[in-house]
C-alpha positions as CSV (number, residue, x, y, z in Angstrom):
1,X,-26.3,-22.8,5.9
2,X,-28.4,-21.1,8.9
3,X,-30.9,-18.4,7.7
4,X,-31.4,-15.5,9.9
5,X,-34.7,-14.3,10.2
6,X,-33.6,-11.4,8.3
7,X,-33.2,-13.6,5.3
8,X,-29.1,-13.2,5.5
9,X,-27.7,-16.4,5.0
10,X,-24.7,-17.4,7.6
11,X,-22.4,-20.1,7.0
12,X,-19.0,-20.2,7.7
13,X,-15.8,-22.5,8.9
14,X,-15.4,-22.5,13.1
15,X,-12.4,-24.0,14.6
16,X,-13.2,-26.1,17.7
17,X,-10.5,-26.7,20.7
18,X,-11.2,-28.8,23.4
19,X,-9.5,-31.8,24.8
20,X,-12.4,-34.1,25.2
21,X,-13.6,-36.2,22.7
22,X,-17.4,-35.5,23.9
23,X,-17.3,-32.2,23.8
24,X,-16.2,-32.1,20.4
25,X,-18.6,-34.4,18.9
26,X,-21.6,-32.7,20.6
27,X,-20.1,-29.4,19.2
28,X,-19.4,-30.3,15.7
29,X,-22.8,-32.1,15.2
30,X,-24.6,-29.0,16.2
31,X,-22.8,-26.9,13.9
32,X,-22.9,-28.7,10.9
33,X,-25.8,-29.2,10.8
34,X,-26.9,-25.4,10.9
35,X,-24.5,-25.6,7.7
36,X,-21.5,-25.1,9.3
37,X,-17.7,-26.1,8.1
38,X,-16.2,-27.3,11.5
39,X,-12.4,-28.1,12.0
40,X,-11.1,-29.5,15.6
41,X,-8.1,-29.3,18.1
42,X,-7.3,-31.5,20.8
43,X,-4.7,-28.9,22.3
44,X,-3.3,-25.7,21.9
45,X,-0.4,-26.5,19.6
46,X,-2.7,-28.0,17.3
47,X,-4.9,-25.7,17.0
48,X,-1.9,-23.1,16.3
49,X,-1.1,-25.7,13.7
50,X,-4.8,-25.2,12.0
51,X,-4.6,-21.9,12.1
52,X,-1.6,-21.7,9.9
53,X,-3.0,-23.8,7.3
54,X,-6.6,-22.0,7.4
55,X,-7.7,-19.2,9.2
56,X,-11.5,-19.7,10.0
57,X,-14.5,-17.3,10.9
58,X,-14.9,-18.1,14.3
59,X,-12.7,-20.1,17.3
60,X,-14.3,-22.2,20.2
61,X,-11.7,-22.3,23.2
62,X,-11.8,-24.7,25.7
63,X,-10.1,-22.7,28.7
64,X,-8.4,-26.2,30.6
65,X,-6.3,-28.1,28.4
66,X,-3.4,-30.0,29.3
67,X,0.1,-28.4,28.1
68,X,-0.8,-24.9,27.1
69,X,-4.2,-23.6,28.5
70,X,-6.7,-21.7,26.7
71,X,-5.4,-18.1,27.7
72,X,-2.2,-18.9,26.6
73,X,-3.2,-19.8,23.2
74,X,-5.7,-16.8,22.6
75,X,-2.6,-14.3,23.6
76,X,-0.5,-16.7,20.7
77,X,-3.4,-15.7,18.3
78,X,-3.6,-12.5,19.5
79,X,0.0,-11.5,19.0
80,X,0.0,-13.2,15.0
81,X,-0.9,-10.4,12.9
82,X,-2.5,-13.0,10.8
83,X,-4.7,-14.2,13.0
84,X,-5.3,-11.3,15.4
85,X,-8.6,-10.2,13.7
86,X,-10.4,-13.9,14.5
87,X,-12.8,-14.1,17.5
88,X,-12.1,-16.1,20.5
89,X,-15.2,-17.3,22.4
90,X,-14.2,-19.3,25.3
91,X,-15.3,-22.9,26.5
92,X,-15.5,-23.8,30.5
93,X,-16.4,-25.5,33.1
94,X,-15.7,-22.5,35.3
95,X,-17.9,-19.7,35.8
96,X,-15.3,-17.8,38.4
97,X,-15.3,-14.4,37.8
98,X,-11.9,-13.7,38.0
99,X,-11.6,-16.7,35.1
100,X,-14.2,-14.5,33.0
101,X,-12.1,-11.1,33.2
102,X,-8.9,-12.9,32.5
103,X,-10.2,-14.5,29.5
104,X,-11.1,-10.6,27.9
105,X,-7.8,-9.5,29.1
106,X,-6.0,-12.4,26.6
107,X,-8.4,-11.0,23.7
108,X,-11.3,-13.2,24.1
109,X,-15.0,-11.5,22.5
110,X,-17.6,-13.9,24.5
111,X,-17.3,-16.4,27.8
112,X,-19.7,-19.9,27.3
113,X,-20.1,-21.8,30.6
114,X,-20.4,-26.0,30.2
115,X,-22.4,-28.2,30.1
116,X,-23.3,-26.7,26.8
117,X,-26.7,-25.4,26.7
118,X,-27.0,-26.1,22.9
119,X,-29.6,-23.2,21.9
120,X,-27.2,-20.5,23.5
121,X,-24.4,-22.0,21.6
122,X,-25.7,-21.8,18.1
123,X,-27.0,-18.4,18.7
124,X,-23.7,-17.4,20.1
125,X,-22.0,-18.8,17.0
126,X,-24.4,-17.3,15.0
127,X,-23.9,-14.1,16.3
128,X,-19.8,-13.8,16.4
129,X,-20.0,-15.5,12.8
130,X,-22.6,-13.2,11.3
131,X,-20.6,-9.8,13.2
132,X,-17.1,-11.5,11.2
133,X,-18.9,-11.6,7.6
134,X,-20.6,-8.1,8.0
135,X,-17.4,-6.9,8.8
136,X,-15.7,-8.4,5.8
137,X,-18.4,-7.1,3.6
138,X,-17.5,-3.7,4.4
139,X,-13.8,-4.2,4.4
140,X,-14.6,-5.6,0.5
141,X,-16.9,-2.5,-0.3
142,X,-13.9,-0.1,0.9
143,X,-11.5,-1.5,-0.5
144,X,-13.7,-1.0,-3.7
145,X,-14.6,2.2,-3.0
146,X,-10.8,3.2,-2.2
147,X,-9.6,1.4,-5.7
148,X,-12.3,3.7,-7.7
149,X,-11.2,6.7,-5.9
150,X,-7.4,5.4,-6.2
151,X,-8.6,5.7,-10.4
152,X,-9.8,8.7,-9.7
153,X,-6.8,10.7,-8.5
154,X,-4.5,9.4,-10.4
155,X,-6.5,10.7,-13.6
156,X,-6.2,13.9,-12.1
157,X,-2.7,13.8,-10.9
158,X,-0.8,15.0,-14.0
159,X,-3.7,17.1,-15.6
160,X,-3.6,18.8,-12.0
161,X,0.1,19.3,-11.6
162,X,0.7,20.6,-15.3
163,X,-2.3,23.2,-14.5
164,X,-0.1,24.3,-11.1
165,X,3.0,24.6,-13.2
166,X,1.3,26.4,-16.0
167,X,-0.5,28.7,-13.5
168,X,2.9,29.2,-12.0
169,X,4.4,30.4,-15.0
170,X,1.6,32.8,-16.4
171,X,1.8,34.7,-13.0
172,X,5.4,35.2,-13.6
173,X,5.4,36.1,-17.0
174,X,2.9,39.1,-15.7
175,X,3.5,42.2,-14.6
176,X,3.4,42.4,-10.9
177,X,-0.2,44.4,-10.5
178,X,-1.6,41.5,-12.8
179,X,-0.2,38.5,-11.1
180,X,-2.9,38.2,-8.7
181,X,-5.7,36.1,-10.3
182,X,-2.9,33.9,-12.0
183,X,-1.7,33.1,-8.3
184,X,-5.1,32.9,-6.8
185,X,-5.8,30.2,-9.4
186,X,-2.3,28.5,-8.6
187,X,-2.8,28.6,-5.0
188,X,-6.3,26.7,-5.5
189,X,-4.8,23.8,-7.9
190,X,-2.0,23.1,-5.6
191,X,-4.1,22.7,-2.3
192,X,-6.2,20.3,-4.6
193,X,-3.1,18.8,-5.8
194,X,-1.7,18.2,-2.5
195,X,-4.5,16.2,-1.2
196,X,-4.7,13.9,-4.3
197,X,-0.8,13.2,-3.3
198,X,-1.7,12.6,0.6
199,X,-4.2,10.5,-0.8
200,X,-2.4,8.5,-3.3
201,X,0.6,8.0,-0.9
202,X,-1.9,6.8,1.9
203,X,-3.0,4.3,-0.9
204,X,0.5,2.9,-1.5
205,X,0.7,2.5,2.3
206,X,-1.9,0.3,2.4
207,X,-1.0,-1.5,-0.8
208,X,2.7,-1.8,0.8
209,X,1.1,-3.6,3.9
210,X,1.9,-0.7,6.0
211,X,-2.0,0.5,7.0
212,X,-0.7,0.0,11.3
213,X,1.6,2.2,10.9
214,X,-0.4,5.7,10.6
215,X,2.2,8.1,12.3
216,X,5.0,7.3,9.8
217,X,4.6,10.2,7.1
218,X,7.3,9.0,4.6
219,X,7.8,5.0,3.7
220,X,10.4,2.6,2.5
221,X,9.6,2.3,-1.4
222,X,9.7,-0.6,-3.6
223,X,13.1,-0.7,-5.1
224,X,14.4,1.8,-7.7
225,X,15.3,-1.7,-9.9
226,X,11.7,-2.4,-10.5
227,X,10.3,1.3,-11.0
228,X,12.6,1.8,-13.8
229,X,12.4,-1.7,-15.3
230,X,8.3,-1.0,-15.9
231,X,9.9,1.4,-19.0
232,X,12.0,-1.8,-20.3
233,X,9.1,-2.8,-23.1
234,X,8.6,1.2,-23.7
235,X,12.2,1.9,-24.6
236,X,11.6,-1.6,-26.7
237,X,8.7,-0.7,-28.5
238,X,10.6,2.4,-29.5
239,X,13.9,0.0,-30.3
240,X,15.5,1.4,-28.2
241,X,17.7,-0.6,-25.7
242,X,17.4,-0.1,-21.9
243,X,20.6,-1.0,-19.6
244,X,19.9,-1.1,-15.9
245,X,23.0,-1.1,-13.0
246,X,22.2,-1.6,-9.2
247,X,24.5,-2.6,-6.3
248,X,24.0,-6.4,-5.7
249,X,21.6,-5.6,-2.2
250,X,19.3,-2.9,-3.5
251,X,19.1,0.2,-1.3
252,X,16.0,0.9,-0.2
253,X,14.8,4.7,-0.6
254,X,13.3,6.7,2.6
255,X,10.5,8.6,0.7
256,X,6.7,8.0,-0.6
257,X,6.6,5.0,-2.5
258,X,3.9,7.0,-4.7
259,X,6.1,10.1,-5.0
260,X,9.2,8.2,-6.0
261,X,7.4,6.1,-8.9
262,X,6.3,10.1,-10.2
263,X,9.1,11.0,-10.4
264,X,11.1,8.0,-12.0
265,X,8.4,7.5,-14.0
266,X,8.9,11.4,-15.3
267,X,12.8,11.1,-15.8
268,X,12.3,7.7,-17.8
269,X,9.6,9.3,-20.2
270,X,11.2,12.2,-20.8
271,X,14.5,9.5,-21.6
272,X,12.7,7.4,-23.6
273,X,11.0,9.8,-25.7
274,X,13.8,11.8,-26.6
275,X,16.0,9.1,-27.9
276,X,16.3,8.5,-31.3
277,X,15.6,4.9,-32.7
278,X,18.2,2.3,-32.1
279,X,19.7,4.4,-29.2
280,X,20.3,3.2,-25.9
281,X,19.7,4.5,-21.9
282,X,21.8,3.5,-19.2
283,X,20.3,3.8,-15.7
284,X,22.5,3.6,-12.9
285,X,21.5,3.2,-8.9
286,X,24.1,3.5,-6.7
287,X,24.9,4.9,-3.0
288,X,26.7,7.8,-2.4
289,X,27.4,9.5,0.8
290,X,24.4,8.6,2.5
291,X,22.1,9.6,-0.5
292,X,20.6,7.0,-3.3
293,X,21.4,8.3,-6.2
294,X,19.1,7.4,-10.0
295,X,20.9,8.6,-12.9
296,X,19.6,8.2,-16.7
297,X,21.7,9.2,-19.6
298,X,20.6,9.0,-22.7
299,X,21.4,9.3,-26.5
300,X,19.3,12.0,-27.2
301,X,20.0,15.6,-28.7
302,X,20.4,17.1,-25.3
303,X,19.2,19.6,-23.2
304,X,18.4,23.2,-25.1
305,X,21.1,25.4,-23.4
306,X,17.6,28.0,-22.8
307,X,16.0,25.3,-20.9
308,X,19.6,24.6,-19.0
309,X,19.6,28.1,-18.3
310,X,16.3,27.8,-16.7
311,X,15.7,24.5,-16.1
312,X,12.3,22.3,-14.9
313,X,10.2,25.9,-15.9
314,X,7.2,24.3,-17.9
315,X,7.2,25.6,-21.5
316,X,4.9,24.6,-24.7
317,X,6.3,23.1,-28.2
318,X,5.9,26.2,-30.8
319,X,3.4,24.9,-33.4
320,X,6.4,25.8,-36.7
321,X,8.7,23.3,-34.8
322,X,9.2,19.8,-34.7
323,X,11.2,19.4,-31.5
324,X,9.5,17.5,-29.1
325,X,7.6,19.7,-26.6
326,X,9.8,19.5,-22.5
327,X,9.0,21.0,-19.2
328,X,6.0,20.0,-17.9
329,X,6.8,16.1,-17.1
330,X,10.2,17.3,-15.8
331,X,9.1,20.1,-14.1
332,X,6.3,18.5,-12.2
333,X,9.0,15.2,-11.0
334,X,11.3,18.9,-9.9
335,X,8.0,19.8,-8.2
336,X,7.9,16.5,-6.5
337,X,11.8,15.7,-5.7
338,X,11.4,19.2,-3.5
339,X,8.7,18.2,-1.8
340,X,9.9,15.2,-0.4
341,X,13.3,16.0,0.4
342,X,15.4,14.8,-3.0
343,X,16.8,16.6,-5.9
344,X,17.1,16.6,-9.2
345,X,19.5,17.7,-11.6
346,X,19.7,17.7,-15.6
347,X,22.8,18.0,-17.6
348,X,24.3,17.6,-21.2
349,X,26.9,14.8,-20.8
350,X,30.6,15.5,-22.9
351,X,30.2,13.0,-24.9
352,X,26.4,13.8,-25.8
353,X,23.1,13.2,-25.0
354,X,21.5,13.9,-21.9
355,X,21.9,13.4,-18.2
356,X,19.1,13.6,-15.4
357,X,19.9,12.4,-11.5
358,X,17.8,12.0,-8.8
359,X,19.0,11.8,-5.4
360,X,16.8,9.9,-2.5
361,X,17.5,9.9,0.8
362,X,19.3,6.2,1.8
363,X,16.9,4.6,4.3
364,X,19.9,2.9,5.9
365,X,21.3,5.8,7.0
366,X,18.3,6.9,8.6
């Protein structure tokens, strides 16, 4: 382990490729013993062969090696998004210009001419290897930073849509000279709320693996089959059972992985907690005209015919009742279906109980 002067200690694991024995030896000797971990290559391929069993801090590149040169294997680790983010410094004999340029073009970060001049080499290792692990230090301390903030918004998320649908709703029970501060208020909570939701579907971007891809508004989500079946040892707990039916190839749903789970999530609650004990859900995914469709019946008493009249408008459980208080889980997934392009729909089945069904846009048809 090398300390800087600074007092930060730098170790890490370098992958050397060269094709003569010497050079490797000389290399690996003067590495570990500033504290190194040094791997070698003879060739190209097999240094494309290390790399896919351990990625390492730092690669040394001999430029002219038999069978597949040095620029030809940086543009290979270049072009594997697994390896991209590694730097190339390269090894040669050749201190032509034109050599030097080309070797940036194919992605390399530094150029060291041989013969090795041993005290330039260690402090260009030292270098690329310390810029690697500040990097990653940072990377760590976002990613941190992001989860807290990720904890942090969805805390607020519900509290802050309930308060937008509430706000809603007194401003429309107003008169219309009175409405004003009630839609002030509502106008306030939902530019809040809508950048806690562009935040939290950024989020489930970059959990999804899709942080290159920054133009793209709306994202594949994870399937409907595994959102719903995070409820399964819910609707246990209650005893009651929890049947799920899906097409043998899930279809994949064109909308916000974030605002998808909201609003299954809402349907499934709602399900669950309004079925008696012993009662049973069926949820259904299926296609249907280009459209995903997510449809939970339950055993339930129903929809009030009020709320059917006016459905997904948030109201409060009267304190002489014991009917379960509805409207503001429902209405906020309502609130969220609109906003990215789905709907949903409640109903009171024939044969009893209750029916809610959202339909998602089919990815495959887009």
């Amino acid at each position: 382990m090398q300390v800087l002067s600074s007092g930060v200690a730098i170790s890490g694991l370098v992958l050397v490729v060269d094709d003569q024995v010497r050079n490797r030896q000389m290399v690996t000797n003067l590495l570990t013993h500033r504290g190194f971990e040094v791997i070698t290559a003879t060739g190209g391929r097999e240094a494309l062969n290390c790399l896919a069993a351990k990625i390492p801090d730092l690669i040394l590149l001999d430029v002219i090696m038999p069978e597949m040169d040095g620029f030809e294997v940086c543009r290979q680790i270049k072009s594997n998004r697994a390896t991209s983010h590694v730097p190339v410094v390269f090894l040669s004999g050749s201190a032509d210009q034109s050599s030097i340029v080309r070797g940036f073009e194919t992605g390399g970060v530094d150029y060291i001419a041989k013969p090795f001049n041993k005290a330039e080499l260690l402090a260009r290792v030292l270098t690329h290897v310390q810029l690697v692990q500040t990097q990653r230090r940072h990377e760590a301390q976002l990613l941190e930073h992001n989860r807290t903030l990720g904890m942090i918004a969805e805390e607020w998320h519900q509290p802050l849509q309930h308060i937008a649908l509430l706000t809603k709703k007194i401003a429309e029970l107003h008169r219309p000279g009175e409405t004003s501060l009630a839609m002030e208020a509502n106008a306030q909570v939902e530019s809040m709320l809508t950048s806690v939701e562009r935040f939290l579907h950024k989020q489930s971007q970059e959990q999804a693996g899709l942080r290159d891809f920054p133009a793209i508004t709306e994202q594949i989500t994870s399937n409907l089959e595994t959102l719903a079946g995070r409820w399964y040892l819910t609707a246990k707990r209650k005893c009651v059972d929890m049947r799920i039916t899906s097409p043998s190839q899930e279809p994949l749903v064109a909308a916000s992985p974030f605002a998808v789970r909201q609003i299954v999530d809402a349907v499934l609650s709602n399900a669950i907690h309004h079925t008696p004990r012993d009662g049973m859900i069926l949820v259904t995914i299926s296609r249907s005209n280009g459209d995903v469709l997510f449809q939970v019946e339950d055993q339930g008493s129903g929809f009030p015919e009020d709320y059917l009249n006016e459905p997904f408008h948030p109201y409060v459980r009267h304190a002489q009742t014991s009917t379960p208080a509805l409207g503001l889980g429902l209405a906020a997934a309502k609130r969220t279906a609109d906003r990215i392009g789905a709907t949903l729909s409640i109903s009171n089945p024939a044969q009893g109980g209750a029916r809610a069904t959202v339909s998602f846009k089919d990815h495959a048809s887009h």
